[in-house]
C-alpha positions in Angstrom: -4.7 31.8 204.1 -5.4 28.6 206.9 -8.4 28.0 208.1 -9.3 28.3 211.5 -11.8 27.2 214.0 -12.8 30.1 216.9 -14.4 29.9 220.2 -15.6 32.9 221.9 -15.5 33.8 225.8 -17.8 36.5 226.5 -20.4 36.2 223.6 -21.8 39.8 224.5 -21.6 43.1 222.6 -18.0 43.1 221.5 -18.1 39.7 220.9 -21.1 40.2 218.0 -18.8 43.2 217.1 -15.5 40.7 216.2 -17.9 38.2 214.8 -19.5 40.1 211.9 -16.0 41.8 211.2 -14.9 37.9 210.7 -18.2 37.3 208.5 -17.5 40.3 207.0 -13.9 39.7 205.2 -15.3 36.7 204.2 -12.5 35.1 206.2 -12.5 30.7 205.7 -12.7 30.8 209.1 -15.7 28.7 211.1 -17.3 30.2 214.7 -17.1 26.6 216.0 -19.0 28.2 219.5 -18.9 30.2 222.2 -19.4 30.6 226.4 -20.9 33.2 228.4 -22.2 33.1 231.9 -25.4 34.3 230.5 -26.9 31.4 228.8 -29.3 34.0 226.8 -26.6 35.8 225.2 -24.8 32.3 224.8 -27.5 30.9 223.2 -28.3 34.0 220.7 -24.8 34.3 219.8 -24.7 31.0 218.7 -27.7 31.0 216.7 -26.2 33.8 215.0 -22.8 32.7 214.2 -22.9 29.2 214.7 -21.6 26.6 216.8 -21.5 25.2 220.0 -23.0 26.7 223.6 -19.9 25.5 225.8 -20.8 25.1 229.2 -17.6 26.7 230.8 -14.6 28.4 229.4 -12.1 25.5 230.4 -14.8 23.2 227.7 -14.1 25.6 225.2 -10.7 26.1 225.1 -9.5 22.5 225.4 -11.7 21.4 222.9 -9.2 20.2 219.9 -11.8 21.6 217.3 -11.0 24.9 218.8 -7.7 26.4 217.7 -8.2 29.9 218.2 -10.2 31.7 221.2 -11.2 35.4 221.3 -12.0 36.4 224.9 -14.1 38.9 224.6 -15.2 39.1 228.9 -15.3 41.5 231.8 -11.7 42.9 232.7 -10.9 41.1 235.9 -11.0 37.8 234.1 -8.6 38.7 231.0 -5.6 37.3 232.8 -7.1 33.6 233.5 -8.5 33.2 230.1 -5.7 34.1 228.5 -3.3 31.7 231.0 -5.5 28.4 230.0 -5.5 29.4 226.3 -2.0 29.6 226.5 -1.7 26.2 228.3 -3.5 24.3 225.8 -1.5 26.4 222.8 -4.4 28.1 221.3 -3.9 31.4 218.9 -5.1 34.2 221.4 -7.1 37.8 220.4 -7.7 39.0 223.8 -10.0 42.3 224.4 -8.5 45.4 226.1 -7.1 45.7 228.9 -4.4 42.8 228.6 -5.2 42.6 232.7 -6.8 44.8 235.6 -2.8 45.9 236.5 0.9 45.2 235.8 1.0 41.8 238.3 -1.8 40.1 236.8 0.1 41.3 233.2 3.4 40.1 234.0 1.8 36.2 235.4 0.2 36.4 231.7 3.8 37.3 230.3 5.3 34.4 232.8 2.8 31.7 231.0 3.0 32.7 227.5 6.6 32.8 228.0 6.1 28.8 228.6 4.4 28.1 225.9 4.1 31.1 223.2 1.1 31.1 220.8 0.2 33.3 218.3 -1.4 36.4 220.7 -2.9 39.9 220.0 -4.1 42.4 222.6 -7.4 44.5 221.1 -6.3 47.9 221.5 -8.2 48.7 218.0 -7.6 52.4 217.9 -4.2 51.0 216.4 -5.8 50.4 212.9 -8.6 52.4 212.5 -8.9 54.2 209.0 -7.8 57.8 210.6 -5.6 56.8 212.7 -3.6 54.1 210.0 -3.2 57.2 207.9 -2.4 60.1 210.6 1.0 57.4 210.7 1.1 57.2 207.3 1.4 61.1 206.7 3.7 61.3 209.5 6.4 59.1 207.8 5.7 61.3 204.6 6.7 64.2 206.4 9.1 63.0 208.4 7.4 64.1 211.4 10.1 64.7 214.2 6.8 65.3 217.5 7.6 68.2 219.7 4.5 67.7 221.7 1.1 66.1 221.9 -2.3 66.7 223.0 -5.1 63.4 223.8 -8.5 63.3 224.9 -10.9 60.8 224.9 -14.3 61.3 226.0 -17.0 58.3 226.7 -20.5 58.1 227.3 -21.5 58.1 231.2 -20.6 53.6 231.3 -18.8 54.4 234.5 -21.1 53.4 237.2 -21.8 50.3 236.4 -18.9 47.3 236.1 -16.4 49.3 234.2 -15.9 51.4 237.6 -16.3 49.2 239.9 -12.6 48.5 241.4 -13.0 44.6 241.0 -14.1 44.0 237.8 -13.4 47.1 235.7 -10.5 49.8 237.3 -12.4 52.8 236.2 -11.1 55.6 233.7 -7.2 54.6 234.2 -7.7 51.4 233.0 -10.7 51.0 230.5 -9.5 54.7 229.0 -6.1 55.0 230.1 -4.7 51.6 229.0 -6.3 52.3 226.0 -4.0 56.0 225.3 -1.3 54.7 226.6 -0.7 52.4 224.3 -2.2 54.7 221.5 0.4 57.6 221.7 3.3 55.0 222.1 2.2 53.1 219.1 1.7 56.3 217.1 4.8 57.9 218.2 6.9 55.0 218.3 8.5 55.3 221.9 7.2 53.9 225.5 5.5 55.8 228.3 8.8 56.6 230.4 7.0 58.6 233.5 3.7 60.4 234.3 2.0 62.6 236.3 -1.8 62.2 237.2 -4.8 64.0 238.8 -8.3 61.9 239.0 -11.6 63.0 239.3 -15.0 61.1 241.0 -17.5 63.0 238.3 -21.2 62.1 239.2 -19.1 59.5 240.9 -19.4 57.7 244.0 -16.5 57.1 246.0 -16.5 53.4 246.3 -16.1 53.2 243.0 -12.7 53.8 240.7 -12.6 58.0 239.5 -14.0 58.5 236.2 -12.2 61.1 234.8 -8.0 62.1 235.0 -5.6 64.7 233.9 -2.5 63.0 233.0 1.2 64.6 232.0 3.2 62.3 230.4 6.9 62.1 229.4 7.9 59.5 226.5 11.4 57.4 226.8 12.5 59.4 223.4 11.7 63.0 226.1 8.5 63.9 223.8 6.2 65.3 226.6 1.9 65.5 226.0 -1.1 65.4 228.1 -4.2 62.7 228.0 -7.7 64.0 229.0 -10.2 61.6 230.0 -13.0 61.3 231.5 -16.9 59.5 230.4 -19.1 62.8 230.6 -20.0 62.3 227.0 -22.7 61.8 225.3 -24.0 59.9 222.4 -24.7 62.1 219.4 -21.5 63.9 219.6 -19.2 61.7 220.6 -19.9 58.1 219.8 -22.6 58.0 216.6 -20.7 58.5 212.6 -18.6 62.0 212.6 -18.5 61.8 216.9 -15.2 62.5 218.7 -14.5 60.0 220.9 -11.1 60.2 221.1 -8.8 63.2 219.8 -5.0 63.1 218.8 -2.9 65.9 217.7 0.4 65.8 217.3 2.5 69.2 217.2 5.8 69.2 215.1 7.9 71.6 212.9 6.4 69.7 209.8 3.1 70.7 210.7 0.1 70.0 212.8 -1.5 66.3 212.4 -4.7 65.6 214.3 -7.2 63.1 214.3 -10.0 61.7 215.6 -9.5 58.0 215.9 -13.1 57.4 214.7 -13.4 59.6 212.2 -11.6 61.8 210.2 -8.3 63.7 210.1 -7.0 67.2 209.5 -3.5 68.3 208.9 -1.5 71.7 208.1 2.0 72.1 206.7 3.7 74.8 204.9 1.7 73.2 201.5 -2.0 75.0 203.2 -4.8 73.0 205.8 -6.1 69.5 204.3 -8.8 67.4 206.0 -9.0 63.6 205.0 -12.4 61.7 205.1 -13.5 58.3 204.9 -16.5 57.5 203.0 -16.0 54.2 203.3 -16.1 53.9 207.4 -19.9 54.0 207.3 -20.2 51.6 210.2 -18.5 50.7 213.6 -17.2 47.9 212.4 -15.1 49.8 210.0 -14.6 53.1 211.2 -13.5 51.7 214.7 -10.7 49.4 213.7 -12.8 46.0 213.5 -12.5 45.2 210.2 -8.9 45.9 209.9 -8.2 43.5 212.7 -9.9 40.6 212.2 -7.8 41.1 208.7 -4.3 41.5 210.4 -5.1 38.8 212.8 -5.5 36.4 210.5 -2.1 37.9 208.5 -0.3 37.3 211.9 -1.6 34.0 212.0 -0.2 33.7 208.6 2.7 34.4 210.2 3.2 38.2 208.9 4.4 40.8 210.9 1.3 42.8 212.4 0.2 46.2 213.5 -2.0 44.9 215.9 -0.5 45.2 220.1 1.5 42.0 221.2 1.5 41.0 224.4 4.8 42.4 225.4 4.1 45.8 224.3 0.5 45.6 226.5 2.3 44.2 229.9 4.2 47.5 228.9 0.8 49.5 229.0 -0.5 47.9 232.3 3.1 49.0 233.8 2.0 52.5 232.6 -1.2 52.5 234.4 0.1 51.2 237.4 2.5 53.9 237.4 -0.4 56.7 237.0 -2.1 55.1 239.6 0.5 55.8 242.4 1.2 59.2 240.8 -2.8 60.2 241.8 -2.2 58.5 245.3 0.9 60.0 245.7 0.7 63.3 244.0 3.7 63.0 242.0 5.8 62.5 238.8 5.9 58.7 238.7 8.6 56.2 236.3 7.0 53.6 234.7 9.5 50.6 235.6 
């Protein structure tokens, strides 16, 4: 396993979140520092996990004790951060969404392209504990889907940045992006078209709709819906045993569903079994953290990885893009 030396941008909550799931594994890796444009949460991340308090982002990153950077910031900058890493060849975990929409993805995809690094896109549903064995079971069984059924449901985080159309791009990207590339990982095909209906819930109209209705149609012709919308709240949906987010898959083998962040139930001709997980007492564990800090530093290895490339999340943004136009337009949409 090679050592490695990480700089954080964005040293807020997720940040702290990746950080103890390093500490955690007991990875050999060193937190050589971090950046934030709050100095505050700069300087308290660095007291916790060590390192230097970078002035700016561009510091950071071209510093050559620095060889991996986890950019851990608001939406709208995801697509710069990621270009300069790339430009100075650093190893790349960059938070979800890979960008606010497909152009900004595809200039990330241009640069990389340049200059490829190792470079992983944090859609952690991926590799939570449920949702690792929900595939599993499903290449026991063979699993040929016939339909499919997602919803995920958020606390009310809407009104504030995440909706605003700047810096966030409201449920279709901090909740869509995230399905999207979900149901394609766990059913192995790409979004081919989709039809979408958004909602302004409690919402004002200046800023992106917070809740959408989405048909969608896979390239391999499995169709499903997606359900989301942030009218949760905390007890049920977010705190250990909460359903946040739902899959169920529908198939002649039997009926698989699972909720990402928790636990999974499944029937088949042999009777109805429900699989817990004892050991996902914490966020870290139980939402994916832990198992990718691990497969990071695999890929880095240079093992093949579970975690989202970059290719396969310019693919996502494409599919958001393409439900965007289908609410404007009112109208089954192809994701091209």
């Amino acid at each position: 396993m090679m050592k490695h030396s990480v700089g954080f941008i964005g040293t807020g909550e997720i940040a702290r979140i990746h950080g103890e799931a390093i500490r955690n594994l007991g990875l050999e890796w060193n937190i050589g520092g971090g950046y934030d444009i709050s100095i505050d949460s700069c300087t308290l991340f660095c007291e916790e996990y060590g390192g230097t308090r970078y002035s700016d982002a561009e510091s950071l990153i071209r510093d050559p004790a620095i060889d991996t950077v986890y950019i851990c910031t608001r939406h709208d900058s995801h697509t710069e951060y990621g270009k300069m890493a790339c430009e100075y060849g650093k190893n790349v975990f960059l938070e979800k969404p890979v960008a606010m929409n497909r152009a900004q993805a595809v200039e990330l995809w241009n640069r990389w392209e340049k200059k490829p690094v190792p470079f992983a896109v944090g859609y952690n549903m991926r590799v939570t504990p449920s949702i690792l064995k929900l595939k599993e079971l499903m290449r026991e069984y063979k699993v040929v889907p016939e339909t499919f059924r997602v919803n995920m449901t958020g606390t009310r985080f809407m009104k504030g940045w995440a909706g605003d159309p700047e810096s966030g791009g409201g449920v279709l990207v901090c909740q869509g992006s995230h399905m999207f590339d979900l149901i394609t990982d766990i059913l192995g095909s790409p979004i081919y078209e989709v039809c979408a209906q958004v909602q302004w819930l409690d919402q004002h109209r200046t800023m992106e709709p917070n809740g959408a209705a989405i048909l969608v149609k896979l390239k391999n012709g499995v169709c499903g819906t997606l359900l989301m919308h942030d009218r949760g709240n905390k007890s049920y949906h977010v705190e250990p045993g909460g359903r946040m987010v739902n899959v169920t898959i529908y198939s002649e083998q039997g009926t698989f569903d699972a909720d990402a962040y928790g636990n999974l139930r499944y029937g088949t001709e042999q009777g109805m079994f429900c699989q817990e997980f004892p050991d996902a007492k914490n966020q870290i564990c139980k939402w994916g953290y832990g198992n990718e800090a691990g497969y990071f530093s695999k890929m880095l290895d240079g093992e093949i990885s579970p975690l989202c490339s970059l290719r396969q999340a310019v693919e996502v943004a494409k599919a958001v893009d393409a439900a965007r136009k289908s609410a404007r337009e009112h109208r089954w949409v192809k994701v091209e």
